[in-house]
N, C-alpha and C positions, 0 to 999 in steps of 0.2 A: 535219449536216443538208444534205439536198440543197438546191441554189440555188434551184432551182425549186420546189421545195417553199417555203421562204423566202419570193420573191418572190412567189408564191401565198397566203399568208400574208400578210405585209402590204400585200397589198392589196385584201384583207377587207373589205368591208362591214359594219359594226354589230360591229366586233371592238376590243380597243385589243390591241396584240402586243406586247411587251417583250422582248429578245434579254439572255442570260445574264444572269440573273435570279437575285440570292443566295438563294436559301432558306431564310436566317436569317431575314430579314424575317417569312417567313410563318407561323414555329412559337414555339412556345411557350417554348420550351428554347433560341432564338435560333441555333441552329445549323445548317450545312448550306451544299453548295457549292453553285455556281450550277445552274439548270435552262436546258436548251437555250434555251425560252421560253417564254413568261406569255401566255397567250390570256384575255383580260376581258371577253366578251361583253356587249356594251352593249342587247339586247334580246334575246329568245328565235332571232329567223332567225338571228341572227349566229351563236348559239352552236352550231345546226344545219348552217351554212355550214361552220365552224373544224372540225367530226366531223366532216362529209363530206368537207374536202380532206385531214385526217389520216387519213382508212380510207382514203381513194383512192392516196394514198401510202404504204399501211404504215405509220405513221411512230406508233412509241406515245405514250401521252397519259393522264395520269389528273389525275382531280378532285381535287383536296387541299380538304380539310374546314378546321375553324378553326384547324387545326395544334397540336392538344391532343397528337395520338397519334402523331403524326409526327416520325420522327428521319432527317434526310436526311445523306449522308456530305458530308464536306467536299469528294469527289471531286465533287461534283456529282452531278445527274442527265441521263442522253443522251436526255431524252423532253421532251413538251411537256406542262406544266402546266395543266391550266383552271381558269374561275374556283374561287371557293370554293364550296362546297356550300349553303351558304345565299345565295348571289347567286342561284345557278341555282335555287333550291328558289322563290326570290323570282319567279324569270322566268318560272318554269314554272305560280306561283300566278296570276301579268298573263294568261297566255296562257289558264288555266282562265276567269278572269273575263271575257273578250272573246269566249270561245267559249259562255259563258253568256247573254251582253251579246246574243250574233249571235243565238242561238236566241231570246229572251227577245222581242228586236223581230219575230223572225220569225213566232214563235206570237202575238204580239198583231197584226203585219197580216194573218193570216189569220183570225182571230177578227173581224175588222173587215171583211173580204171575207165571210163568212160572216154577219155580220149585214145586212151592208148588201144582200144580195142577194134 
């Protein structure tokens, strides 16, 4: 991994980063060598942040689910990890709800401008 990419990385905002990372931990089957690194988005920007500076650098990335179907080599993997599929499925339900939450207060002060006028 480039350095700069790295130092890019951890210093992420709303990220937690983990550098060589076993991938046994994360599968089912308890097998598999380390992953470059572990990106844990700690709220929906972060995890928007962490894709933007891995597209901005090339640099590949995939999702790993609850590690049911996953058999990673003991070689390791050369890419970077994000969280699990249900963290993000989690983050991405917060972000629907606040975008609900915005509209919800937006249509009731206008309802409110409109009566009162």
């Amino acid at each position: 991994m480039d350095p700069r990419l790295k130092t890019e990385l951890q210093h992420l905002d709303g990220v937690d980063v983990r550098w060589d990372v076993p991938r046994a931990d994360y599968t089912t089957w308890h097998v598999g060598g380390p992953a470059t690194c572990l990106i844990r988005p700690l709220h929906l920007a972060g995890l928007q942040r962490a894709v933007q500076v891995l597209n901005t650098h090339t640099y590949p990335f995939f999702v790993l689910g609850r590690g049911s179907n996953v058999l990673v080599s003991d070689a390791g993997v050369h890419a970077a990890a994000g969280a699990r599929a249900h963290d993000i499925a989690a983050l991405i339900q917060v972000a629907r709800e606040k975008v609900f939450e915005r509209f919800q207060v937006k249509l009731e002060l206008e309802i409110q401008l409109l009566m009162t006028s």
